[in-house]
Structures are given as C-alpha cells and as structure tokens.
N, CA and C atoms as an extended XYZ file, in Angstrom:
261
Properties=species:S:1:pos:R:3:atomname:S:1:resname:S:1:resid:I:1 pbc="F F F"
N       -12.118       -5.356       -2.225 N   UNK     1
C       -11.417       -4.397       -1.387 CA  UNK     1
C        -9.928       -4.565       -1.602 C   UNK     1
N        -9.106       -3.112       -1.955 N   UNK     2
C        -7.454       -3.359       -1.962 CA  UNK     2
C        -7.142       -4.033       -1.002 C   UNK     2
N        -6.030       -4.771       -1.286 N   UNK     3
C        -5.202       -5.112       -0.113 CA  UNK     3
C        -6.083       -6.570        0.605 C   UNK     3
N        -7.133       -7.354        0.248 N   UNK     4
C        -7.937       -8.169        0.962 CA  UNK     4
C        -7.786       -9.734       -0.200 C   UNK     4
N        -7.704      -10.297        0.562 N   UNK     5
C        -7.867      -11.633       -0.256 CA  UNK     5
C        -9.197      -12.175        0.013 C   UNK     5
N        -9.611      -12.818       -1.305 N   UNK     6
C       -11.196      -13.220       -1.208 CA  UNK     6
C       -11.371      -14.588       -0.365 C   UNK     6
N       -10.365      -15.002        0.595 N   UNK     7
C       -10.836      -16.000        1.326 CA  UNK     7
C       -10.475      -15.809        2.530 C   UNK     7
N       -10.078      -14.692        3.198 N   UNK     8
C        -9.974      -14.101        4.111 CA  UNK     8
C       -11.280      -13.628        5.052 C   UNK     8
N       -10.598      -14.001        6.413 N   UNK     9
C       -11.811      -14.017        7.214 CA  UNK     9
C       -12.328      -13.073        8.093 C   UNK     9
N       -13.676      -12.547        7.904 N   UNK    10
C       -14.126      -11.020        8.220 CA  UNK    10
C       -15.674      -11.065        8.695 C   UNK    10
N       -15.434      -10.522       10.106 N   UNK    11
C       -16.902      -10.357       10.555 CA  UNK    11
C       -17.157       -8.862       10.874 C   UNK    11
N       -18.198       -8.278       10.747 N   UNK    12
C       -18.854       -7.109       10.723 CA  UNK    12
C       -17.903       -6.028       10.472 C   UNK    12
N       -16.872       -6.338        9.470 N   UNK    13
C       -16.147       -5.264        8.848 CA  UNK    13
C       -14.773       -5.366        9.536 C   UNK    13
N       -14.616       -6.699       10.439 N   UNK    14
C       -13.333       -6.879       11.299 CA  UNK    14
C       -12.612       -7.852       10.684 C   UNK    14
N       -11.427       -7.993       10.068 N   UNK    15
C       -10.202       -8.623        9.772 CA  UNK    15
C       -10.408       -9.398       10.968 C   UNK    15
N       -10.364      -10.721       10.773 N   UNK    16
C       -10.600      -11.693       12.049 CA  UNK    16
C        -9.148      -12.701       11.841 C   UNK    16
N        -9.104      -13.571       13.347 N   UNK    17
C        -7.937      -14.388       12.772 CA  UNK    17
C        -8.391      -15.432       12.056 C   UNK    17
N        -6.949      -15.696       11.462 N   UNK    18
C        -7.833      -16.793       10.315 CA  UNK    18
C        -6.318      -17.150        9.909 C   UNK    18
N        -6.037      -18.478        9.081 N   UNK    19
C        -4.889      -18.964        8.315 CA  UNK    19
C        -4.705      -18.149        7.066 C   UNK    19
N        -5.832      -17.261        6.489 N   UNK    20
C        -5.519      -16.816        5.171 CA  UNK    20
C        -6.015      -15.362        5.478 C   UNK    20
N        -4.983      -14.557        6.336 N   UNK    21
C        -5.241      -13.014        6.328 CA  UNK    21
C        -5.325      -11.970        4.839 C   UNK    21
N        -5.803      -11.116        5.417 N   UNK    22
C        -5.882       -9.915        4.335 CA  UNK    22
C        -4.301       -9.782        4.075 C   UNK    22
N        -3.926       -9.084        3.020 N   UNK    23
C        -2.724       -9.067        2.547 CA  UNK    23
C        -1.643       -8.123        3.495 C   UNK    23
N        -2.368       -6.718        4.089 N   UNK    24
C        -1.605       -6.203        4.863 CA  UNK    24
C        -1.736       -6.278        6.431 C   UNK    24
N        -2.112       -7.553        6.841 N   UNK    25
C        -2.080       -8.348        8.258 CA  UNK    25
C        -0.798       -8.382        8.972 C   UNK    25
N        -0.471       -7.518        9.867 N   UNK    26
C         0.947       -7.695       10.889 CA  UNK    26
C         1.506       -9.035       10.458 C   UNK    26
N         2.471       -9.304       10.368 N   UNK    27
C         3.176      -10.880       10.735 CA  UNK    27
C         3.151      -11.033       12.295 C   UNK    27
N         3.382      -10.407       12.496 N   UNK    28
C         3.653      -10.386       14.159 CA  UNK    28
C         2.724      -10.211       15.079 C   UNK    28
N         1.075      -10.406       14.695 N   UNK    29
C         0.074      -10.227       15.365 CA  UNK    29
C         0.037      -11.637       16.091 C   UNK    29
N        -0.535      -11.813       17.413 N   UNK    30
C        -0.876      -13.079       17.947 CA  UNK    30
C        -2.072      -13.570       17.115 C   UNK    30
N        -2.238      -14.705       17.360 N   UNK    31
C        -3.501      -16.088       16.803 CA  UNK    31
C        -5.077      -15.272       17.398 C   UNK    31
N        -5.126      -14.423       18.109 N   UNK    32
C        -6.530      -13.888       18.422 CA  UNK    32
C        -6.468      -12.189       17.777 C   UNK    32
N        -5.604      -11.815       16.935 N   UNK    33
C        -5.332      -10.721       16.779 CA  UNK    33
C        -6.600      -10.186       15.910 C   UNK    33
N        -7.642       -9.587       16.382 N   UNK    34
C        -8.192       -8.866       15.148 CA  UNK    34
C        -8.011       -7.077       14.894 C   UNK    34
N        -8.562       -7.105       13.603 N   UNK    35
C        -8.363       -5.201       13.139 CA  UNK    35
C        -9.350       -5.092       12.308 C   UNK    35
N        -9.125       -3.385       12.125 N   UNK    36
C       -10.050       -2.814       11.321 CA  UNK    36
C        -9.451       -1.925       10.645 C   UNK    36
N        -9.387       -1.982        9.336 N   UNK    37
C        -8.778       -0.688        8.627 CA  UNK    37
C        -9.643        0.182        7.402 C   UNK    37
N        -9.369        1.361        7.419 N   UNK    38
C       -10.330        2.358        6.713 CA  UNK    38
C        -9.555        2.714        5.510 C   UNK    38
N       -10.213        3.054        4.548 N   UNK    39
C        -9.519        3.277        2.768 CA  UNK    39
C        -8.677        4.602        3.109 C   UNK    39
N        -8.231        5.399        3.773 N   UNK    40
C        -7.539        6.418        4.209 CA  UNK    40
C        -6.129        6.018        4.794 C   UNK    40
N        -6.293        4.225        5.295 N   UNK    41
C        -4.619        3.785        6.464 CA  UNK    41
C        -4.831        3.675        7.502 C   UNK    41
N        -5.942        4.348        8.175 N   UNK    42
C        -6.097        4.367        9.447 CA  UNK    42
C        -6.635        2.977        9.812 C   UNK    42
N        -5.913        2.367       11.005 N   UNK    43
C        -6.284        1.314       11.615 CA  UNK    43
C        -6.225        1.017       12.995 C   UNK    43
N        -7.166       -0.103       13.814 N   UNK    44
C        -7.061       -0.075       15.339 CA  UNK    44
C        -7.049       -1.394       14.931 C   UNK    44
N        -6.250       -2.152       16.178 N   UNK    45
C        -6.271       -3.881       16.250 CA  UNK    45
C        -5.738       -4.315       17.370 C   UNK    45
N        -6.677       -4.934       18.144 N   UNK    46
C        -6.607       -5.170       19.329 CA  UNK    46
C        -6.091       -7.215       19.302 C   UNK    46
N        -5.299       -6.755       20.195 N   UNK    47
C        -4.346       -8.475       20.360 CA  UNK    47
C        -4.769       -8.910       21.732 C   UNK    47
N        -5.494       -9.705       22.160 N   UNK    48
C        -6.057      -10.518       23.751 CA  UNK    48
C        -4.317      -11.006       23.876 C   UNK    48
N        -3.701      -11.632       23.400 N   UNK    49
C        -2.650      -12.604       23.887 CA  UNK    49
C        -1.698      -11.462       25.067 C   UNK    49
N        -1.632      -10.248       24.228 N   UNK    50
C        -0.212       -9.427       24.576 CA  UNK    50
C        -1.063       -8.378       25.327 C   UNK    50
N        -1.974       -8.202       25.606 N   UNK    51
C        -2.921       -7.230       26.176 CA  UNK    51
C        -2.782       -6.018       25.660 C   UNK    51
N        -2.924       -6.005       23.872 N   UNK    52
C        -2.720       -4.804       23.295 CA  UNK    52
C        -3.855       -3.925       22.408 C   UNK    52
N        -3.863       -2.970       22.338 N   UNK    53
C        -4.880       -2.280       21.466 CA  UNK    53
C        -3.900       -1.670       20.753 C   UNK    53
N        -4.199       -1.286       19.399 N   UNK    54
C        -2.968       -0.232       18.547 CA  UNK    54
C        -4.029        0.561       17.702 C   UNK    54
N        -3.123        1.732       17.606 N   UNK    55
C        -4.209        2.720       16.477 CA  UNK    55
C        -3.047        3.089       15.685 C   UNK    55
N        -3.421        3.114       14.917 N   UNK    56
C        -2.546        3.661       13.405 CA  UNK    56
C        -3.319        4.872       12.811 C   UNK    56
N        -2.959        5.947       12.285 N   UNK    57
C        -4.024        6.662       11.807 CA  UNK    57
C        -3.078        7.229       10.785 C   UNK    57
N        -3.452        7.973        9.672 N   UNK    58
C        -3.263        7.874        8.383 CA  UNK    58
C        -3.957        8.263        7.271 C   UNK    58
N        -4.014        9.404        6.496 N   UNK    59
C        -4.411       10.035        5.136 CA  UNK    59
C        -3.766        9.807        4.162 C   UNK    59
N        -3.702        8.520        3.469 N   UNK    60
C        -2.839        8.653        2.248 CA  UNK    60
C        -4.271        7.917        1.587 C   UNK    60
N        -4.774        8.837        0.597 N   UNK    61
C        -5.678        9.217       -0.583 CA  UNK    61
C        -5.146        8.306       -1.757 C   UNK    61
N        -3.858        8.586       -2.632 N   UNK    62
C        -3.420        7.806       -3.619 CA  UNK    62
C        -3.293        6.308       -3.729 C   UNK    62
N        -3.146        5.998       -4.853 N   UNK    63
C        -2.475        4.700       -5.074 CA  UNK    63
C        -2.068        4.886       -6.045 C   UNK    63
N        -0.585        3.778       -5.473 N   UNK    64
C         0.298        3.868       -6.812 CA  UNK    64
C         0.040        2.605       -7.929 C   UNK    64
N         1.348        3.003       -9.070 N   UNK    65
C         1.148        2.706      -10.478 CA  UNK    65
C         0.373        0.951      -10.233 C   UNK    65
N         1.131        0.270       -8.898 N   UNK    66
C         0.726       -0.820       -9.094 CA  UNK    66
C        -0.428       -1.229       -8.419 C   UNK    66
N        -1.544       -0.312       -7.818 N   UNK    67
C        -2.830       -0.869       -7.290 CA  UNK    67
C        -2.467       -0.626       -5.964 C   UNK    67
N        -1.756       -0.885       -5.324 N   UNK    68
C        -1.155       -1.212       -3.252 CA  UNK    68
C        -1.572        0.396       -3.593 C   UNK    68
N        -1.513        0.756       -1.974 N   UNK    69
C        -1.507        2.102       -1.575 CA  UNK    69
C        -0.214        2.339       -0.665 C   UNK    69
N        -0.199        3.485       -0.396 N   UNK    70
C         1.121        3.509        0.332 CA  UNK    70
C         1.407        3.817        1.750 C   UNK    70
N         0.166        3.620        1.994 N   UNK    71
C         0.210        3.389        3.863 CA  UNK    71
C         1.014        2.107        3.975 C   UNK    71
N         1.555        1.877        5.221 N   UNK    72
C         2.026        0.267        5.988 CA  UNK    72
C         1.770        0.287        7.239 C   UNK    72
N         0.694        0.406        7.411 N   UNK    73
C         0.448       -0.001        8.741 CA  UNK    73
C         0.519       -1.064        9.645 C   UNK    73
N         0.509       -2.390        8.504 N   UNK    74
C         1.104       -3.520        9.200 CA  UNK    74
C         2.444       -3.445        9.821 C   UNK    74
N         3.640       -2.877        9.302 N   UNK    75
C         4.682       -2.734        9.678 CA  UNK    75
C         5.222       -1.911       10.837 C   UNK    75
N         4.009       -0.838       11.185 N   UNK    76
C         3.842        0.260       12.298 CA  UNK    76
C         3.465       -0.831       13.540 C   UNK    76
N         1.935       -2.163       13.343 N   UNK    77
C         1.993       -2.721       14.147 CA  UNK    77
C         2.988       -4.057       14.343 C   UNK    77
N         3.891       -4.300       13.484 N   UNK    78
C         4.797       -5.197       13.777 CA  UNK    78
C         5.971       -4.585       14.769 C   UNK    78
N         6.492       -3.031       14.257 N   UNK    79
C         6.940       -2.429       15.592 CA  UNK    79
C         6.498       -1.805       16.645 C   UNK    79
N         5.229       -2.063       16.608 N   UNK    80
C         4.457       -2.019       17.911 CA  UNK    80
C         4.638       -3.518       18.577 C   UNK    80
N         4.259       -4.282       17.930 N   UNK    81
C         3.964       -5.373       19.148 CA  UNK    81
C         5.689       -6.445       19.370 C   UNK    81
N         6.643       -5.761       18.683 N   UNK    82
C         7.988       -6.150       18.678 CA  UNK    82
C         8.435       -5.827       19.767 C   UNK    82
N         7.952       -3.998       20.320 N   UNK    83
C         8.704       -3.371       21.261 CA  UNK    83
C         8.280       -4.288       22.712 C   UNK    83
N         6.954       -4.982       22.483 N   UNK    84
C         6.474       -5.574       24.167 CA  UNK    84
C         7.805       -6.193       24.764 C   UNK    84
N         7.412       -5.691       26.094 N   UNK    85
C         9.053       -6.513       26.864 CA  UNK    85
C         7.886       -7.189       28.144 C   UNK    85
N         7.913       -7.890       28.429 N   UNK    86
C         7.231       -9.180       29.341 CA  UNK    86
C         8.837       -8.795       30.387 C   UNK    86
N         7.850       -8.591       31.362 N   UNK    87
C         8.893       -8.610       32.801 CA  UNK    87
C         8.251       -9.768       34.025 C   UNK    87
C-alpha cells in the first residue's frame, strides 16, 4: 500500500498507534491516535487523549512522477489538532 511502511501497525484496516507509523501519520496525533485512510485522501482519525474525531475527505485519483500522491491529509490533521485550546 502507498504511503505504508511494512512494519507498521494495522488492525482491521486501522492505522493503529505504534512507534513505526504509516508514512503519512499526523506528527501531532496523540499516543492512542488511530485512522483510516482510503486510495482517494479521504480520511477519519479519532484521538481518545484530545477528545477528537477528524474527517478529511478528498478525490485526488493521480500520482505523481515520484509514487506519493498528492493529498496531505496528515498536515490538515496536524492543523486540526494544533488549533485545540484546553480552557
């Protein structure tokens, strides 16, 4: 699978947490963060720590010259879970 490293940890089609994420894994996800993403970009990933759910959704079909595709959805949920303000 693009974008997945073969020692990356995955149950029933869920990006799970793990020390060796898939390649386009938030940086900024908490330690219980899991997701799911579809060959189209579209993704949901729910974080227990921050009490978050996120959906990303997304049609990008191509890939470019170098294999990646050109969704970033990791970066959509890094400014998602950046914006949390804890009051």
């Amino acid at each position: 699978r693009e974008g997945t490293r073969s020692d990356a940890a995955r149950g029933l089609g869920w990006d799970l947490p793990s020390r060796k994420n898939s390649l386009l894994y938030a940086s900024l996800y908490s330690t219980q963060t899991f997701k799911h993403s579809g060959a189209g970009g579209a993704m949901v990933w729910i974080d227990p720590i921050n009490e978050l759910v996120g959906v990303f959704l997304s049609v990008e079909l191509s890939i470019r010259s170098d294999g990646q595709r050109n969704w970033r959805g990791d970066h959509f949920a890094n400014a998602v879970t950046a914006s949390i303000v804890d009051t």
